[in-house]
N, C-alpha and C positions, 0 to 999 in steps of 0.2 A: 665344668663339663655339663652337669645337669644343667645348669643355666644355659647353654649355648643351644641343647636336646630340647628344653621345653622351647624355647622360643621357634625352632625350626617347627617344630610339634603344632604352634599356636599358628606359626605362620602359613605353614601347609593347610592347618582348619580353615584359612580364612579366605588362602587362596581358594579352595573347595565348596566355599558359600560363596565367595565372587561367582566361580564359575558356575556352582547352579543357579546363580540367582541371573546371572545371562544366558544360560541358556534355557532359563525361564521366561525371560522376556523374548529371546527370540522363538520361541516356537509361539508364544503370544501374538506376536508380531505375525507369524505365520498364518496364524488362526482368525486373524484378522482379515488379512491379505485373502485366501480362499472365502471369507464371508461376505467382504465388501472390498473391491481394491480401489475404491476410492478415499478410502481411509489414509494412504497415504502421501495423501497431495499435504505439502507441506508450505504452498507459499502460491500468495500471488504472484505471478513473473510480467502479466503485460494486462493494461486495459485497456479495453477500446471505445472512446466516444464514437456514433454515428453524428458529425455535423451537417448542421441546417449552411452555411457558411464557413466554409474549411476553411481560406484565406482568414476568415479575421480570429478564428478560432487558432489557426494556427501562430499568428502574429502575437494572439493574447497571453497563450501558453510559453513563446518563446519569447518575447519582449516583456510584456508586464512578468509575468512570471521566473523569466531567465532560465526557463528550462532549455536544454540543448540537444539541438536535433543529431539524434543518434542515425536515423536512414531515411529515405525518402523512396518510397517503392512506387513510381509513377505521380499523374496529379491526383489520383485518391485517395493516399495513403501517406502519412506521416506518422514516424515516431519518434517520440522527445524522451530523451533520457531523464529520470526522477529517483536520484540515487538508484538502488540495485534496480527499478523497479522499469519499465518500457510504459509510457501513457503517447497509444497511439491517436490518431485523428482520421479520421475516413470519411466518406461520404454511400450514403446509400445507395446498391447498386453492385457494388463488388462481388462481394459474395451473399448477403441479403438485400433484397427488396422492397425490407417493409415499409409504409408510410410512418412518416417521425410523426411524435403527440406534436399538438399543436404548440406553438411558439408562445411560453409562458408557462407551459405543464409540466410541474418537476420530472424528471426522469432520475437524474441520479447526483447524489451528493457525492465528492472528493476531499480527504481529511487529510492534508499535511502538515506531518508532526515537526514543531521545532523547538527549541530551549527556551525554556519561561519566558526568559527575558528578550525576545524576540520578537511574541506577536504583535507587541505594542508596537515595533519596528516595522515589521511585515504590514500593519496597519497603515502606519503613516506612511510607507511608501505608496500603496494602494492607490491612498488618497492621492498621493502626490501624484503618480503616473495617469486621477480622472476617474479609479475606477470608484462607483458606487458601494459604500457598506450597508448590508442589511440589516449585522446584528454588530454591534463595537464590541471591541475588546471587553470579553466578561469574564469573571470567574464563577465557574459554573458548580451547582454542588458536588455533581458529580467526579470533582476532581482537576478537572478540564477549564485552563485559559483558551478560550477561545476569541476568533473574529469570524464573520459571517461575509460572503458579497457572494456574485454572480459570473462565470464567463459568456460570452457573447451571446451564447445559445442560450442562455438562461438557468446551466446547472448550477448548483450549491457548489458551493467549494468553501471549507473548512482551513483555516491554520489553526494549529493546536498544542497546547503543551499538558504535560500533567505535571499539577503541583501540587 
């Protein structure tokens, strides 16, 4: 009997540190949320290239790349499915108007993650499909098997593993 009392006894204490230590964290949480509620964005969900060239940007993302078109919202807008993630394609005009950097001016680098053993694959298909490599397959100190090339607009676009 003692034995069965202390362990009820240990298990109540610990339930009782669970519970303040959640609802520690949530009034944390709380404390957050009224200071900044930006604090709790948790993820990327969609990105948006502006293309110079929608057609061939679109082409390069769904054929070289074999991403698959999840909607098609008029001839402006495209979006390709990339695991959980939406990378849409648009063209300027929509809903901004800015003028794009010039043809050749980094704008924005894309990193997709795959299994070590992969981007050497990811590479050579590249090639196979004509596209240009900037940087070949490397291992980087930082951790990172990378390969390096360009989509039609001229952004970076990364495959990557950590090893």
């Amino acid at each position: 009997m003692n034995i069965r009392r202390r362990d009820f006894f240990v298990g109540a204490a610990v339930l009782a540190a669970v519970s303040e230590n959640t609802a520690a964290q949530d009034a944390q949480i709380q404390t957050d949320t009224k200071m900044n509620a930006l604090t709790q964005i948790r993820q990327i969900d969609y990105t948006v290239i502006f293309a110079r060239d929608l057609a061939a940007m679109r082409q390069f993302y769904e054929q070289i790349m074999g991403f698959k078109v999840d909607r098609v919202l008029g001839d402006g807008w495209v979006e390709l499915r990339v695991g959980a993630n939406v990378l849409a394609l648009t063209v300027p005009g929509l809903m901004f108007d800015d003028v794009l950097p010039p043809k050749g001016r980094l704008t924005v680098q894309l990193a997709f993650r795959v299994a070590p053993e992969m981007v050497a694959a990811c590479a050579e298909e590249l090639v196979r499909q004509g596209v240009a490599i900037a940087n070949p397959v490397t291992d980087q100190p930082w951790g990172h098997r990378t390969v390096f090339f360009r989509d039609p607009d001229g952004n970076v676009i990364e495959i990557y593993a950590e090893i």
